[in-house]
C-alpha positions as CSV (number, residue, x, y, z in Angstrom):
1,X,37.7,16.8,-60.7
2,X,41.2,15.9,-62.3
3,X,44.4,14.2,-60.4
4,X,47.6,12.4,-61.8
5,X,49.0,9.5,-60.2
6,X,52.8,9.1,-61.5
7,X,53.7,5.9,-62.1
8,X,56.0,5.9,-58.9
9,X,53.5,7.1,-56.6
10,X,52.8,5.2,-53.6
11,X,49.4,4.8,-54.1
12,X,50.0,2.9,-57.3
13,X,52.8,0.5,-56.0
14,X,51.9,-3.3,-54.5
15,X,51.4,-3.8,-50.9
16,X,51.1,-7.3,-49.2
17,X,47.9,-7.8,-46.8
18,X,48.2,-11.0,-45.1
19,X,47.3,-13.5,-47.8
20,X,46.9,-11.2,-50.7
21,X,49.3,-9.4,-53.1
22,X,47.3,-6.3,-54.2
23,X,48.2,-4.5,-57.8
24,X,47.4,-1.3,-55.7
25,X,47.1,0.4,-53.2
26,X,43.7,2.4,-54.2
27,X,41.0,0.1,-52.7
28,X,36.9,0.0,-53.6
29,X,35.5,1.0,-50.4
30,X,31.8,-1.3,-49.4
31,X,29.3,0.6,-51.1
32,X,25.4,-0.2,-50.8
33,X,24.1,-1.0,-54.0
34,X,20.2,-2.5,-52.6
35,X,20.0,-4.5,-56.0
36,X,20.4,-7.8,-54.5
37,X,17.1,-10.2,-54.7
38,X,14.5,-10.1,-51.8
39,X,16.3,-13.2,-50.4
40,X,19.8,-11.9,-50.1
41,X,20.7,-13.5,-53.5
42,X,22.9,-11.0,-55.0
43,X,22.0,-9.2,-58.6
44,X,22.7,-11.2,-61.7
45,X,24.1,-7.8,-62.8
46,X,26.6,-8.3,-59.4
47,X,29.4,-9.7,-61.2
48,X,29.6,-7.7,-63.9
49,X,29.5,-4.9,-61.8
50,X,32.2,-6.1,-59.5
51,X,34.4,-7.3,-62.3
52,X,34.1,-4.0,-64.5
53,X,36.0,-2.7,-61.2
54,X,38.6,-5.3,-61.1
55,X,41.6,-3.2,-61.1
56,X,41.0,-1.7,-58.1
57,X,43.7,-3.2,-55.3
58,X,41.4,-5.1,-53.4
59,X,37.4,-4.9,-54.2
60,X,35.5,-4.6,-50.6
61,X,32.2,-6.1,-51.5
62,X,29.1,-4.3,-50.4
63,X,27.8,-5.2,-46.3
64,X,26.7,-8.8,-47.1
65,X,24.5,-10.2,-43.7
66,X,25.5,-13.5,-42.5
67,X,22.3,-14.6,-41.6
68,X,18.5,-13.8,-42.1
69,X,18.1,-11.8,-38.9
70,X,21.4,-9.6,-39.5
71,X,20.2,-8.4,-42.3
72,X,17.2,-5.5,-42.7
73,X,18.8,-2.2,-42.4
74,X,18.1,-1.2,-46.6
75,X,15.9,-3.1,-49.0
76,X,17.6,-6.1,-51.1
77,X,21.2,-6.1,-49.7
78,X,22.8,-9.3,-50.0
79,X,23.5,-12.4,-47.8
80,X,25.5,-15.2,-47.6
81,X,24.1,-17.9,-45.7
82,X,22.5,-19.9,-47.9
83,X,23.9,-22.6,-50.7
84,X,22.2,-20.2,-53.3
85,X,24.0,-17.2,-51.8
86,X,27.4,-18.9,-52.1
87,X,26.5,-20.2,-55.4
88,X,26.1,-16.6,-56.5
89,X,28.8,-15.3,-54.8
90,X,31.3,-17.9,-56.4
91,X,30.6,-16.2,-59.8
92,X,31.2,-12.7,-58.7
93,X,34.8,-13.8,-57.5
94,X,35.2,-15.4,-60.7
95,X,34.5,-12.3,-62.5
96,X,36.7,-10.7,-60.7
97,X,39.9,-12.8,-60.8
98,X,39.1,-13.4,-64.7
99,X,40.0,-9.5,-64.7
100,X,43.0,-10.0,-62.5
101,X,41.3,-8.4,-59.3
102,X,41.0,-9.4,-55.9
103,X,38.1,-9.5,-53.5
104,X,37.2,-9.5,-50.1
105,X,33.4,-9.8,-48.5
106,X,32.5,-7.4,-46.0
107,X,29.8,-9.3,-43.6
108,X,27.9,-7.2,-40.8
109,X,25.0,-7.7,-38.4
110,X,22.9,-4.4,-38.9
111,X,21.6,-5.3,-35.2
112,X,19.1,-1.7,-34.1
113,X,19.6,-0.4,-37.8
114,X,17.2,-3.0,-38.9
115,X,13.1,-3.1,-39.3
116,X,11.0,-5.6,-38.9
117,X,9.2,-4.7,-42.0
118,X,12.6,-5.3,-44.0
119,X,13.9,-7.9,-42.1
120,X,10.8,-9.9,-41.3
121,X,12.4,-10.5,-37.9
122,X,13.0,-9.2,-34.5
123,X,15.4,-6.0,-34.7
124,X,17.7,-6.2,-31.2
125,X,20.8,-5.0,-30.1
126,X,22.9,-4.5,-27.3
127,X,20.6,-2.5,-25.3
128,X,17.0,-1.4,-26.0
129,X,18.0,2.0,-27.1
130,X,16.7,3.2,-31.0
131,X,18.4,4.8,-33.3
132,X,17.1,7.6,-33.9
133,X,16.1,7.3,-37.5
134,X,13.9,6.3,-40.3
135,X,14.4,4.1,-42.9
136,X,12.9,3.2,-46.3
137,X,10.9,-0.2,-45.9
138,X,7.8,-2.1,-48.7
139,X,5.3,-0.1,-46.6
140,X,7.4,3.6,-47.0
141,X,9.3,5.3,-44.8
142,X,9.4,4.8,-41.3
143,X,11.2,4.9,-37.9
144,X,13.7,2.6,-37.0
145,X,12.1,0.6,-33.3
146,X,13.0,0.2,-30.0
147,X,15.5,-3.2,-30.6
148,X,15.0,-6.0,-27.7
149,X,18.4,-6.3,-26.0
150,X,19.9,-9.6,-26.9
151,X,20.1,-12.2,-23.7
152,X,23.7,-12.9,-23.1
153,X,23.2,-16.8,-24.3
154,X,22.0,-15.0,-27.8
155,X,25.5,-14.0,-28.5
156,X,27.5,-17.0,-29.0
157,X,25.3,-18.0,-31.4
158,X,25.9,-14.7,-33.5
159,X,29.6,-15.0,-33.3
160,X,29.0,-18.4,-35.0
161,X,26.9,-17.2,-37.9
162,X,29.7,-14.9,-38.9
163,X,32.4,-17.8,-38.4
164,X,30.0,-20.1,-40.9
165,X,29.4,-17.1,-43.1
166,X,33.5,-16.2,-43.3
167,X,33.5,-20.2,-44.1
168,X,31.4,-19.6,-46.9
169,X,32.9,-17.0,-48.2
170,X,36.3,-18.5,-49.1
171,X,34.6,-21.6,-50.1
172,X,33.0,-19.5,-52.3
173,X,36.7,-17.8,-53.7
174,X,36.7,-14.5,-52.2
175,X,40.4,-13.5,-51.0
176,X,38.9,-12.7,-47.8
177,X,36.7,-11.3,-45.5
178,X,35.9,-7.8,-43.7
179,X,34.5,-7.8,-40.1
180,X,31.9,-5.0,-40.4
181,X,32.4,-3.4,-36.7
182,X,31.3,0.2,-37.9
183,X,29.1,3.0,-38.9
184,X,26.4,2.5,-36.4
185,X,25.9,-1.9,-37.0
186,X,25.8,-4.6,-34.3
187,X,29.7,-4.7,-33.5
188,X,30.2,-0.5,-33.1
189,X,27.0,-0.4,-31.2
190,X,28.6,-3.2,-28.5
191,X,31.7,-0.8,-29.0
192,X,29.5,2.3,-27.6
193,X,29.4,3.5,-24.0
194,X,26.4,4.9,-24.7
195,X,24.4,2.7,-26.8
196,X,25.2,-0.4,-25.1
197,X,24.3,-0.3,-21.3
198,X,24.8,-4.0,-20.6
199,X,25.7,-5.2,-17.3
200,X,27.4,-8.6,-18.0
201,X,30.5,-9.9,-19.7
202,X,29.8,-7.6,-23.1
203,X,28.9,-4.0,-21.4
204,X,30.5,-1.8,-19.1
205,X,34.3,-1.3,-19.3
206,X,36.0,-0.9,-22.7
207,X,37.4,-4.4,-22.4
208,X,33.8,-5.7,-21.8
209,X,32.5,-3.2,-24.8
210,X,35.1,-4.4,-27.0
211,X,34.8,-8.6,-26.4
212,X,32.2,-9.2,-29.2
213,X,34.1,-7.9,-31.9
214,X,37.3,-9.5,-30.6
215,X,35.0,-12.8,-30.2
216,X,34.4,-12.6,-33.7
217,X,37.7,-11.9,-35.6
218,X,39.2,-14.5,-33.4
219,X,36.3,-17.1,-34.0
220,X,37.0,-16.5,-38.0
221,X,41.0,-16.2,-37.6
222,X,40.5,-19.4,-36.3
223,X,38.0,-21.0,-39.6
224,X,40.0,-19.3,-42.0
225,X,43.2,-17.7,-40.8
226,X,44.6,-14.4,-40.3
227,X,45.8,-13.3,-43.7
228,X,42.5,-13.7,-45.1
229,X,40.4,-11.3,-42.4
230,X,40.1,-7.3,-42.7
231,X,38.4,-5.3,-39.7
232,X,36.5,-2.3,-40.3
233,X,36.1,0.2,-37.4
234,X,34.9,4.1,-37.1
235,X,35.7,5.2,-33.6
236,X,33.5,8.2,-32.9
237,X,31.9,8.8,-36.3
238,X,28.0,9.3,-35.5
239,X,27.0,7.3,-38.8
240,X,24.0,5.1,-37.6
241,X,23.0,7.6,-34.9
242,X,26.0,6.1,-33.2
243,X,27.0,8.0,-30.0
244,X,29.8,7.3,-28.2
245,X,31.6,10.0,-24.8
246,X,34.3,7.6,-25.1
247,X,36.0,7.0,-28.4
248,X,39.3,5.6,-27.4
249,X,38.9,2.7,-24.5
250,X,36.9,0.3,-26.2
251,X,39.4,0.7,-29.3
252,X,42.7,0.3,-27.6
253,X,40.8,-2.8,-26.0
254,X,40.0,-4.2,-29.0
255,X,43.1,-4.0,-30.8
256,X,45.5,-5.2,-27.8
257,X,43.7,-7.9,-28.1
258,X,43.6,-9.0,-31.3
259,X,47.4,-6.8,-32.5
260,X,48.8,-10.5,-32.5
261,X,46.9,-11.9,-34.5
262,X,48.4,-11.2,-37.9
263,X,45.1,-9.4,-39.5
264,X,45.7,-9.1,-43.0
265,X,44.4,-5.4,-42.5
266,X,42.5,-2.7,-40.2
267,X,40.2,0.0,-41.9
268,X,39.6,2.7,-40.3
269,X,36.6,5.0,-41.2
270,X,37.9,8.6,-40.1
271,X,39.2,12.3,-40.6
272,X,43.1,11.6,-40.0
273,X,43.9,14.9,-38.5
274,X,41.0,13.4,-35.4
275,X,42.8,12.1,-32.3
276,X,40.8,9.1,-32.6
277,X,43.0,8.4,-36.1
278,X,45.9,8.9,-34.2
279,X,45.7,6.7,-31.3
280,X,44.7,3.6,-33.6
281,X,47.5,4.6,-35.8
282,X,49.7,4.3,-32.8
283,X,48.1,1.0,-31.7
284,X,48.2,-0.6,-35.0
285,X,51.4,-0.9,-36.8
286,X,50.5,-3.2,-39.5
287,X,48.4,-2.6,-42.9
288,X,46.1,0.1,-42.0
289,X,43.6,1.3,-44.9
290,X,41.7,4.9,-44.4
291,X,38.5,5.7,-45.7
292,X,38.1,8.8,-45.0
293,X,34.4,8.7,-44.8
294,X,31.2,10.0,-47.5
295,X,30.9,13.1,-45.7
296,X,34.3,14.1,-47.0
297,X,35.2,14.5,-51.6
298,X,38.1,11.8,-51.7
299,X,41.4,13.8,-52.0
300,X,43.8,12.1,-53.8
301,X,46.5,14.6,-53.1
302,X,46.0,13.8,-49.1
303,X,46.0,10.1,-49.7
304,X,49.4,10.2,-51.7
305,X,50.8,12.2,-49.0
306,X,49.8,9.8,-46.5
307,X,50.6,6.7,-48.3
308,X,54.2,8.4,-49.0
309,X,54.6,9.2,-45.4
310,X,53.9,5.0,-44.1
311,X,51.0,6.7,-42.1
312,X,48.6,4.3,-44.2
313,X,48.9,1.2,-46.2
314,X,46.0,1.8,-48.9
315,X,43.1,3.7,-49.2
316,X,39.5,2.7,-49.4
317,X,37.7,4.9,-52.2
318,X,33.5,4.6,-52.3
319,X,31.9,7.0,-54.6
320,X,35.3,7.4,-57.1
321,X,34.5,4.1,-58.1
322,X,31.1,3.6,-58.0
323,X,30.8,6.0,-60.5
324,X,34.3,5.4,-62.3
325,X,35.0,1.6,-63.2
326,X,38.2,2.5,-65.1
327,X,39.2,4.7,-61.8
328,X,42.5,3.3,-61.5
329,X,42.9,4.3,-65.4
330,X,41.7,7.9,-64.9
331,X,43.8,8.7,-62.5
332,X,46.9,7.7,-64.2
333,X,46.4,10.1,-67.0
334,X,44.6,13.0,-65.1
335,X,41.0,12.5,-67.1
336,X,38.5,13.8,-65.5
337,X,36.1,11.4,-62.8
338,X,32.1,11.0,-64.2
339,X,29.9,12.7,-61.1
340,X,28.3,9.8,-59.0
341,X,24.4,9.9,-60.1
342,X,22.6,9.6,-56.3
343,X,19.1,9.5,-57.5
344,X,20.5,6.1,-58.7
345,X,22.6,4.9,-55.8
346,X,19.9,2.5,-54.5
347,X,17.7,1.9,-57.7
348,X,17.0,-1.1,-59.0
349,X,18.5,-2.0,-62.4
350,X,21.5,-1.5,-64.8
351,X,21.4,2.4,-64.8
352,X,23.3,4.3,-62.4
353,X,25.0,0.4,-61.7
354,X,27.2,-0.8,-64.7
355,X,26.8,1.8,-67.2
356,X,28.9,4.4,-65.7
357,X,31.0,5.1,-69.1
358,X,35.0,4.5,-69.4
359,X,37.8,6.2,-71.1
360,X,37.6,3.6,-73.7
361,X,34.0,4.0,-74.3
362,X,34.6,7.5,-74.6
363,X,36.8,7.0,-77.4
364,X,35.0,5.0,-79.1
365,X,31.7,7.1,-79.4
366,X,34.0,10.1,-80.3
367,X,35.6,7.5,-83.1
């Protein structure tokens, strides 16, 4: 696959989000790498695999739990909740603004996605409704269990663990933070109508469906301000064995709630010719970044012509640059894109991780 970026396209200009000035507007998407240590510590390969992707307009770091029972969904994905977390974390941000780039730490709450196995901890959610999946654990594969549905005193608590985990993160020198409130985790199954059948304060109508998220962007608005917090939503997208009838009222009550808050961005996981795309485009009308999903080959055409049209601010790209650290490159000169390698997606180790080979290496074995 080969496209050219122009020098004057959109997608290669600056754009402002809250705190940050981006060099572009071509973002790296969260991806799952499940090379961090089997206590959250994240690889001592992380940096340089972060920092080989540094000219990316803002680096969204991988799902990063932000405490020992959110995490448990995949084998070794990262946390930071710990000093030794942070510690770590402080040199991949390093890395990163050695190369000029800028970072931001997605954090999440895998709430029913977890097992116990994984975890070592109670999965729970919402409501005590599965997923209806399996997942790969130190004892094979298996299915995900019935979670315990949290007790309404649990969820204060929660909201805290991602306010001290936010807290850590800038302490630690990321540019920011992403609220992970998608793709099946904790925050989109409150958001369901179907997976959460609470009847207190945080089920029932969208404004009830919608308060945990809200109590969470607010709590870290507060710690660490505005500019510095992303929010990542996917109305209706069944990742996660999410179901959800509606896919608007929760969304709308979400973000007339927090529109005035001065959120440095929303992403959006969707297909923008959906309905869905179009009603949080209409309720949003600051930085909104698309990813457009894995189920759909990145088109950089599309994105252009969406970027040029002020429907979105920047673009979150997953696979592109997992498999292309010199992306940014590539696409200015048309080269063609290596093919992502998913037998190694998830592997442990350097292969399939940070030797995906640039334009420059290229040269030089052809010297």
């Amino acid at each position: 696959m080969t496209f050219t970026l122009g020098e004057d396209s959109p997608l290669l200009q600056p754009v402002t989000i809250g705190d940050t000035v981006a060099a572009n507007r071509i973002f790296m998407a969260p991806l799952t790498r499940s090379r961090a240590q089997a206590d959250g510590t994240p690889s001592d390969l992380a940096a340089e695999y972060y920092s080989q992707r540094g000219a990316a307009g803002v680096i969204i770091s991988e799902a990063t739990a932000v405490s020992a029972d959110a995490n448990g969904a995949y084998m070794n994905t990262p946390g930071n909740y710990t000093d030794t977390h942070q510690e770590k974390w402080a040199e991949i941000a390093a890395a990163v603004h050695e190369t000029g780039g800028r970072m931001f730490m997605q954090l999440w709450h895998v709430g029913r996605m977890a097992h116990p196995d994984i975890s070592g901890t109670e999965v729970v959610g919402p409501s005590a409704i599965a997923a209806d999946l399996t997942t790969h654990t130190r004892q094979g594969k298996q299915p995900l269990p019935v979670p315990r549905a949290l007790d309404t005193a649990e969820i204060v608590p929660i909201v805290e663990r991602f306010r001290a985990s936010a807290r850590r993160a800038i302490d630690a020198g990321m540019d920011g933070v992403e609220i992970h409130s998608a793709n099946g985790y904790l925050l989109h199954e409150f958001l369901s109508d179907v997976v959460n059948q609470r009847t207190d304060a945080y089920g029932g109508s969208p404004d009830n469906r919608a308060r945990l998220t809200a109590e969470v962007v607010e709590a870290i608005v507060a710690e660490v301000g505005a500019g510095r917090v992303g929010l990542r939503i996917s109305p209706g997208n069944p990742a996660g064995d999410m179901r959800e009838v509606d896919t608007i009222g929760a969304y709308e009550a979400l973000l007339n709630r927090i529109g005035g808050l001065g959120l440095a961005y929303l992403h959006v996981v969707a297909d923008p010719s959906t309905p869905e795309f179009g009603v949080i485009r209409s309720l949003w009308p600051q930085t909104l970044v698309l990813n457009t999903g894995r189920a759909t080959d990145t088109s950089f055409c599309q994105l252009e012509e969406l970027a040029d049209w002020g429907v979105i601010g920047a673009a979150a790209v997953g696979r592109a640059f997992l498999a292309n650290p010199d992306l940014i490159d590539r696409l200015r000169v048309g080269a063609d894109l290596n093919t992502p390698d998913e037998a190694t997606f998830y592997a442990p180790g350097p292969v399939g991780y940070v030797d995906y080979p640039t334009l420059a290496d290229l040269e030089l074995k052809s010297a």
